[in-house]
Backbone bond lengths (Angstrom), bond angles and torsions (degrees), N, CA, C in turn:
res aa  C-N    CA-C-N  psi(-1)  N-CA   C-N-CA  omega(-1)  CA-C   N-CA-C  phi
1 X - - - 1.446 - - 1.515 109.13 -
2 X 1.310 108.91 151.08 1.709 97.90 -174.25 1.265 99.12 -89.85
3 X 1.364 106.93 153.76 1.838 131.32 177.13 1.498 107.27 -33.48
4 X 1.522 107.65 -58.64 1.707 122.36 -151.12 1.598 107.03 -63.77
5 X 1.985 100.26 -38.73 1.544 109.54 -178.45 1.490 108.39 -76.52
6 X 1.171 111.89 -35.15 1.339 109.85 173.10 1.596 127.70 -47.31
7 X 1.170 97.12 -50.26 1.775 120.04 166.53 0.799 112.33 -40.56
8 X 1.706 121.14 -62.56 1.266 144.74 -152.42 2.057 98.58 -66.02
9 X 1.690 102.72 -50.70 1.195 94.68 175.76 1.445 126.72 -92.87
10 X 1.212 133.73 19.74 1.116 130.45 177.07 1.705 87.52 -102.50
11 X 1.413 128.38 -51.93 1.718 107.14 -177.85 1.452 115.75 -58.58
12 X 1.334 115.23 -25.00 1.724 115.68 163.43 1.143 100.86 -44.14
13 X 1.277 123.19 -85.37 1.434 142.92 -171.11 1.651 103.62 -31.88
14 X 1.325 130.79 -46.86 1.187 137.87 -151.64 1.935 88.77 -86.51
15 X 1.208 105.17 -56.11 1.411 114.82 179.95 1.578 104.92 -43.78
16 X 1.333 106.13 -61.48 1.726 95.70 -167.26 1.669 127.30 -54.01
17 X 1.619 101.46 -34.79 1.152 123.00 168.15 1.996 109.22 -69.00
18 X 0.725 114.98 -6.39 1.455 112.14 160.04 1.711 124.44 -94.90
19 X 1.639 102.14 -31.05 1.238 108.41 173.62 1.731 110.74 -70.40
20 X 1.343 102.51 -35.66 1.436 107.97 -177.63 1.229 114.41 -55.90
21 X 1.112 123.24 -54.22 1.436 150.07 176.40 1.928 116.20 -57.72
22 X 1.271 90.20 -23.62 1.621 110.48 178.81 1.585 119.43 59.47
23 X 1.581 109.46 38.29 0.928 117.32 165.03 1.506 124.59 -91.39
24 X 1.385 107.15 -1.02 1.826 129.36 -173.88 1.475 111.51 -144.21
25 X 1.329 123.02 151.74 1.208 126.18 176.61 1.368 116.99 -98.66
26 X 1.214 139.96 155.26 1.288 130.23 -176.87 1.972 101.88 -85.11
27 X 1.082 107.79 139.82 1.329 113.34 154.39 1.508 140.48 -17.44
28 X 1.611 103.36 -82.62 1.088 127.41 153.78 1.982 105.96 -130.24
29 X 1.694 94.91 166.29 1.338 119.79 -162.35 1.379 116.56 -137.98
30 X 1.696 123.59 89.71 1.212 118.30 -164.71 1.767 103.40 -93.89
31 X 1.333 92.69 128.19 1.587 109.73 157.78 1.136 133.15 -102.43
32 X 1.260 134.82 116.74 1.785 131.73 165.04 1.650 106.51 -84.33
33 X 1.383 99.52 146.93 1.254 110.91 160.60 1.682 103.52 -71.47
34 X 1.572 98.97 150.08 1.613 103.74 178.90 1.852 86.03 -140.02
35 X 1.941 93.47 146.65 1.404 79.25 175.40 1.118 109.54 -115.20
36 X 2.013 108.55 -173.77 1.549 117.62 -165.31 1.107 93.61 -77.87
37 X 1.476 125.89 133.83 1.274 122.87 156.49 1.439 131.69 -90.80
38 X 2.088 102.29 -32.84 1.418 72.51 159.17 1.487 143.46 -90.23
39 X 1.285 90.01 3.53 1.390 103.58 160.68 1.401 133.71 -34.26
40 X 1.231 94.58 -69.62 1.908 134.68 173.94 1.629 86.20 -59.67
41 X 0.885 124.88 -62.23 1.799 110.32 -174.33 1.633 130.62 -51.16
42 X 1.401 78.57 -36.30 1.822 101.47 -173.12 1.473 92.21 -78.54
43 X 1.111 132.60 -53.39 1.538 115.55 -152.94 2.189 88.21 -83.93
44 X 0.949 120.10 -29.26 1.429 114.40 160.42 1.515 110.74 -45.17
45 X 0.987 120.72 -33.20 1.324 124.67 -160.08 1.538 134.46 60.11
46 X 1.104 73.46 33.88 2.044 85.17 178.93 1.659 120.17 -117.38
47 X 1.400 99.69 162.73 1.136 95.10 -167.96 2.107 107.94 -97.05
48 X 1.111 112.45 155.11 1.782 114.46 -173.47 1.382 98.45 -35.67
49 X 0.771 143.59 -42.48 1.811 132.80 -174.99 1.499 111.26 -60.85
50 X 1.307 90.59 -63.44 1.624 105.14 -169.78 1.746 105.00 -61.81
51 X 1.004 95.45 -46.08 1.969 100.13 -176.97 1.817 103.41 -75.64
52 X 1.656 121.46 -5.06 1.601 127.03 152.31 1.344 103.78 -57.26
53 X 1.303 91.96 -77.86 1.717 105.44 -160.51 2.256 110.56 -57.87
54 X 1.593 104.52 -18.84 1.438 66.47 165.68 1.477 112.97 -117.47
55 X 1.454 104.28 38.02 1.590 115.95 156.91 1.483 137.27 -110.79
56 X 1.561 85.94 11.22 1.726 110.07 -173.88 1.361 124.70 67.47
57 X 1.737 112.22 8.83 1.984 124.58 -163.97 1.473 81.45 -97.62
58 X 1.608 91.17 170.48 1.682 109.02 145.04 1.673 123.82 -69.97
59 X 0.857 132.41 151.27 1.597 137.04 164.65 1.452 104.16 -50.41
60 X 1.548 121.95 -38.18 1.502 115.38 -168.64 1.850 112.63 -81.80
61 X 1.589 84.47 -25.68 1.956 93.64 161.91 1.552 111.19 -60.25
62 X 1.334 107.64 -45.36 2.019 110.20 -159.23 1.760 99.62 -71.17
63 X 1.886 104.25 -7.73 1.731 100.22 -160.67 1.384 90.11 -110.72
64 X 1.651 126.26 -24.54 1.513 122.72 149.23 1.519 114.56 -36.34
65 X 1.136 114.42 -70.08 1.590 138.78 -172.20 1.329 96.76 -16.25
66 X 1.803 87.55 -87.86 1.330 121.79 -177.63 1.839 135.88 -21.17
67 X 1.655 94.00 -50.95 0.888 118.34 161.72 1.413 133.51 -77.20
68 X 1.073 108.86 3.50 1.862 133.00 -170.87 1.670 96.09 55.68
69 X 1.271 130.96 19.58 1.469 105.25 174.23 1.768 126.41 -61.83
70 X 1.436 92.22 -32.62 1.895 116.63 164.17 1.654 118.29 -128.74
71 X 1.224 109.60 178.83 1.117 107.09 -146.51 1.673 92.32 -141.01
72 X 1.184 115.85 139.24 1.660 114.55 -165.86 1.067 109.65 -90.72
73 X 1.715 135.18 133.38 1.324 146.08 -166.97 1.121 124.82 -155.33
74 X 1.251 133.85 153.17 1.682 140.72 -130.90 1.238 127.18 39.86
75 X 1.410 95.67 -125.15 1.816 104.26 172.98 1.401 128.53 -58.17
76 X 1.561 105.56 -22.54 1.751 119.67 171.02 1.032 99.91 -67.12
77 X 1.187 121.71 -62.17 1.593 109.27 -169.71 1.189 119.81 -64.03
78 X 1.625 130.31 -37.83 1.189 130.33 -173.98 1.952 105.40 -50.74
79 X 1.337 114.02 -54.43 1.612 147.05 149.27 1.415 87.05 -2.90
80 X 1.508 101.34 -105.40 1.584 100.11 175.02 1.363 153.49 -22.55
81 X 1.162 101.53 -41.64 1.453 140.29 176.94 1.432 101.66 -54.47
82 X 1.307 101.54 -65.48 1.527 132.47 176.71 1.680 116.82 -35.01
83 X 1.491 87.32 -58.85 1.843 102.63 178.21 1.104 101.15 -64.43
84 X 1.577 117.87 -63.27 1.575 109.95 -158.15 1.694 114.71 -52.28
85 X 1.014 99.56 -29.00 1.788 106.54 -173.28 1.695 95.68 -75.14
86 X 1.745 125.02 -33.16 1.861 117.13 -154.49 1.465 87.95 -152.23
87 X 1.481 123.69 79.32 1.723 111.17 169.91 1.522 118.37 -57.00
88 X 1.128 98.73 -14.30 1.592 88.65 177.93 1.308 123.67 -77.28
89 X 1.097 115.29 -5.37 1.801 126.41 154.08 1.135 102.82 -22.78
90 X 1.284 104.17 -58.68 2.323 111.49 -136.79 1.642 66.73 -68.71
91 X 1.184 163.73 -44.57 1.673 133.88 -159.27 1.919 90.59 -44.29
92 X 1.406 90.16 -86.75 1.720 99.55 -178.35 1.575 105.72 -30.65
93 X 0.668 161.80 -43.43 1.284 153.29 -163.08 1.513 108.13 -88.85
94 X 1.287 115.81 -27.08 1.506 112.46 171.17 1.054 86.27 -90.51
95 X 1.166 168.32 -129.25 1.602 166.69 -135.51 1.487 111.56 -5.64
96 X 1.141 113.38 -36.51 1.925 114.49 177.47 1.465 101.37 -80.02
């Protein structure tokens, strides 16, 4: 490996562990929007099962969600994403 990259990632490394530690600030700080799900469920009007199955999750994922214990990622989220911007999806999505 060359010297310079090497460097390069061990002061990364050194950096993050300072931010962790909160002795440094990060640079920059990326945020995504994440959406409400139960939100998005409720105004669907469905109940955690039914608003699973036409999101392809488990019910105990949509009650993770919900609860912020996890956080929705990949194709779920894209899913979501999807609704929150066009509820009239979830028709199509109950239709498959």
């Amino acid at each position: 490996m060359d010297k310079k990259l090497f460097n390069d990632l061990v002061e990364s490394m050194e950096q993050m562990v300072a931010i962790e530690k909160g002795a440094m600030q990060p640079a920059q700080v990326h945020r995504h929007h994440l959406p409400n799900v139960k939100l998005l469920r409720e105004t669907s009007g469905m109940k955690q099962d039914e608003f699973a199955e036409a999101v392809g999750v488990s019910a105990s994922l949509v009650q993770s969600w919900e609860q912020e214990r996890r956080i929705p990622s990949g194709s779920a989220l894209k899913i979501l994403l999807m609704l929150e911007r066009n509820p009239a999806l979830m028709s199509d999505l109950l239709a498959l």
